[in-house]
N, C-alpha and C positions, 0 to 999 in steps of 0.2 A: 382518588382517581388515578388509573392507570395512563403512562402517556401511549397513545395509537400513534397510527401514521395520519391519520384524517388530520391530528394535532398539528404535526409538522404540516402538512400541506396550505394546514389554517398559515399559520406564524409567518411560511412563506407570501401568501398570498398580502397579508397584512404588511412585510416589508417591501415587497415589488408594487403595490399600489400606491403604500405613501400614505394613505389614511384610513380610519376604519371606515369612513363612509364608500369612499372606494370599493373597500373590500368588500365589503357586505353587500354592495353590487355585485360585485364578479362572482362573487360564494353563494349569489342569491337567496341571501339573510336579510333580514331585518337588524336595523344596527344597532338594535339594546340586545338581540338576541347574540350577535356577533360580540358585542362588548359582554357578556354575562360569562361565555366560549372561553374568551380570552384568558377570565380573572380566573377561571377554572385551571386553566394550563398553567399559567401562571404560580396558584398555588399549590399547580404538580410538579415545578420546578422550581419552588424554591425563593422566588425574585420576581420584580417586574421585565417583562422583556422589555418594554417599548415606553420614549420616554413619551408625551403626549404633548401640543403646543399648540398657536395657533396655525402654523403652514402642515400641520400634519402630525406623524409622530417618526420616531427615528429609534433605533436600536438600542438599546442597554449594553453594556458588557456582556450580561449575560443573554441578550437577546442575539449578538454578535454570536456567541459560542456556539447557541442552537441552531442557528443559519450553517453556520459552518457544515455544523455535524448533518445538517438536512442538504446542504447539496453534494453531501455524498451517498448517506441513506435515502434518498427519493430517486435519483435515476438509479440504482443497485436493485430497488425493488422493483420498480417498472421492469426493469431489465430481468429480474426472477421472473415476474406476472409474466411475459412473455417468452421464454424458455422455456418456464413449467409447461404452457401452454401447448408448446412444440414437444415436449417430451407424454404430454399425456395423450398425444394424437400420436404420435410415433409405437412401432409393435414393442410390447414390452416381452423380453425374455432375458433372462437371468445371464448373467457370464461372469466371467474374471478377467476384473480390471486391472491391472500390471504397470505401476505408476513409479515412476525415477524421478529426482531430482537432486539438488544440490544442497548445501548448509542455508537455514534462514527458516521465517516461520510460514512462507506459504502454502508446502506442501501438504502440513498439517491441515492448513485451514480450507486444503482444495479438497482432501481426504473427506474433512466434517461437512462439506458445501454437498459433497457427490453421495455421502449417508442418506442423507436427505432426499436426494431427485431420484436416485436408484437405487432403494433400499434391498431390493434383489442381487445386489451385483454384489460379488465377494473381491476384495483387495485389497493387493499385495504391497508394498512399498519398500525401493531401492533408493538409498543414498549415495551420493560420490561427489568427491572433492572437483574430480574430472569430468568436465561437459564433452570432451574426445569420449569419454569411456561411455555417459550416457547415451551418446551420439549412437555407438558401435555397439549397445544393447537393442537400441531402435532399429540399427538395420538389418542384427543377427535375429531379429524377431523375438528376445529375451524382454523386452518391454512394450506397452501398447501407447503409452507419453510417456515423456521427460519435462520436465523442468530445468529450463539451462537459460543461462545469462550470459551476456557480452558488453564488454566495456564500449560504451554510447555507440558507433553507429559499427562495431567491427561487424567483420561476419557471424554466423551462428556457425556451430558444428557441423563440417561434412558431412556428406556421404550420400551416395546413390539414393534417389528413392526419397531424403528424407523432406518433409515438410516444414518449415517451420513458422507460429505464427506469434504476434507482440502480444503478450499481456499486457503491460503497461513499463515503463521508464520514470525510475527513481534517481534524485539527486542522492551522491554518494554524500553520507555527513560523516564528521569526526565524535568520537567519545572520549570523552573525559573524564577525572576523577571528581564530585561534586564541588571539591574544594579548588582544584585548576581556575587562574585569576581569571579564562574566557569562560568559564561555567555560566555562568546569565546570559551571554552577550546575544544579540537575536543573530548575527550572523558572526562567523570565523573570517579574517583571513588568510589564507595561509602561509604568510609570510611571518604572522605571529607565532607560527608552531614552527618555526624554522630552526630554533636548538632543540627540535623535542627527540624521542625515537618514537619508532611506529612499529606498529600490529594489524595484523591481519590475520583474515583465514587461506589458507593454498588455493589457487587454484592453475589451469593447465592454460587459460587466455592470456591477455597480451593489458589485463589490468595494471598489475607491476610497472610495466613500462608507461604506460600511460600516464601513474603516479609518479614517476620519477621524472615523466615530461611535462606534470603537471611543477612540480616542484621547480625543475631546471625555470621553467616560466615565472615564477615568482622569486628566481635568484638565489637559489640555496640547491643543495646536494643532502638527500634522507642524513642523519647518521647511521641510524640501522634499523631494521625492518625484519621483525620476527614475524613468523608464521608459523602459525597453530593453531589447534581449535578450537571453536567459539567458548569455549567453558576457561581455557588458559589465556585466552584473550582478554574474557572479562576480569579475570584475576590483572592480569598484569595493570587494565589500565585502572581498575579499582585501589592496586596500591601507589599510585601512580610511576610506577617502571616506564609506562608505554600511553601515549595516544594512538587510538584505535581508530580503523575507518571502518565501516559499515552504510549499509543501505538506509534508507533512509525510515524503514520499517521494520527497526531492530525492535522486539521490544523494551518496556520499561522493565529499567533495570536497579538493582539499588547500589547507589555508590557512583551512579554514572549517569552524565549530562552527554546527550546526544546533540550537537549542533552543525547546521548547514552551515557552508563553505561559501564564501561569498564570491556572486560571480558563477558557482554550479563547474568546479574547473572538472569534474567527475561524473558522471551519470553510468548507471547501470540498467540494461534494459533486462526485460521478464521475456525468457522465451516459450511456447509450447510446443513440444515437435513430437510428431508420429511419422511411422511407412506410408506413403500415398496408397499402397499395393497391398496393404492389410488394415489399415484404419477407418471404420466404414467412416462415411460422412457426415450422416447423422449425428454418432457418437462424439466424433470429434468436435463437430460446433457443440455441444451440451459441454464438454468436456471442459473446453476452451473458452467457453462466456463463464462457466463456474469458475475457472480460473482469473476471471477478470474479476468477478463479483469476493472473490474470495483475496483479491489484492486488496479491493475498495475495503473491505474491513478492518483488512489488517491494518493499510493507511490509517483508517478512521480513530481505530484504537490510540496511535500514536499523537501524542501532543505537539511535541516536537514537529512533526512532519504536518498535522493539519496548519499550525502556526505558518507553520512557511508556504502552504499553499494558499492559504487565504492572505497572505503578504505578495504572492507572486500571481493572485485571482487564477489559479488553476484548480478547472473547474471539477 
């Protein structure tokens, strides 16, 4: 048996009630047929999710993992099912989409998100270090979004005209070499990497400073701080040269342990920004929830980062 989404909604329903007899009310089941359901999911994943007693039943480990993974896959799909919906009622005609953003894996996955809703629409994709220079392709009209980020609450990039709106906000985390003595720890602090050096990728915002105030705060001055990119980054902190910072929706990588920073002394937000004066509107909401749903993924993928949102119940 294949797992559905019906499955996930089952599993949900069974941990928000508390019991199968519960559930098998609210799913309006019969409770051997609801218990028959369960053993079936169950032996599509592997384990018992749910332990069973006499106040109810309660989560497994593995029951824990799939909760997790479902309260991010269950609102992302609602959220599809009603986008799609808006886009199959909206006129459909073919165009070129013109899409910028920065280092990281979203824009890949906004790319694969918008194949899918608009499979008419032919596009292009621009990279850059600089969220000024994204900015300044948005309002020469050389781009129709960007992808750009700001360290927690700074402003977005300039410029006349331009919109911009939140995809989502990532705690920044540290990477390590597997073997680094906080390699397991569930959180860092960063006072423990206080003889380390550090890595990054460039960028043209007020990041830098941020880390150096996040640092001055926890009583230490960087030693040094290389910038470069992502490919040299993962080298350096692979041979252990360097502790890396990154988003928190880096992928998995080999040789390296991604872990949150305790406390969150760093956060990065997801921008999406077009011309008010050339971006229809339509477009841009479709544009802009794929961009949400296409964050939710990537999150989802990530261990590291689900780990610490079900540690921090962010939903």
């Amino acid at each position: 048996m294949e797992l559905e989404l019906r499955h996930l909604k089952t599993v949900r329903a069974i941990a928000d009630a508390g019991s199968l007899t519960r559930a098998a009310t609210v799913l309006g089941l019969a409770q051997p047929a609801l218990s028959a359901q369960l053993k079936r999911i169950e032996r599509a994943l592997g384990g018992a999710l749910f332990e069973r007693g006499r106040h109810g039943v309660r989560a497994t480990a593995l029951g824990e993992l799939v909760l997790e993974r479902s309260r991010i896959v269950l609102p992302a799909v609602t959220e599809l099912q009603q986008e799609a919906a808006r886009f199959a009622r909206a006129p459909r005609t073919a165009r070129h989409l013109r899409l910028g953003g920065t280092h990281g894996p979203l824009l890949g996955a906004l790319v694969d998100r918008l194949a899918d809703v608009a499979p008419d629409a032919r596009m292009t994709t621009c990279t850059s270090w600089s969220e000024r220079e994204l900015a300044e392709q948005l309002a020469d009209g050389r781009l129709d979004f960007a992808l750009a980020g700001t360290c927690g609450s700074a402003e977005p990039p300039g410029g006349a005209g331009l919109v911009w709106r939140e995809v989502a906000v990532d705690p920044v985390f540290v990477m390590v070499p597997e073997g680094h003595p906080v390699a397991r720890r569930a959180e860092v602090d960063l006072t423990e990497l206080a003889g380390e050096e550090w890595a990054c990728v460039p960028g043209d915002g007020c990041f830098g400073d941020c880390f150096t105030a996040a640092c001055a705060r926890a009583g230490f001055t960087p030693r040094r701080m290389y910038e470069t990119d992502t490919a040299s980054l993962v080298h350096l902190v692979q041979v252990g040269r360097a502790v890396g910072l990154c988003r928190a929706t880096f992928p998995t990588t080999p040789g390296i342990a991604t872990r949150p920073l305790t406390g969150t002394p760093l956060a990065w937000r997801h921008l999406l920004g077009w011309h008010a004066l050339t971006g229809r509107p339509d477009t841009a909401e479709t544009v802009l929830a794929q961009a949400r749903m296409a964050h939710a993924g990537v999150a989802a993928s990530s261990d590291s980062y689900t780990e610490w949102m079900a540690a921090h119940r962010v939903p």
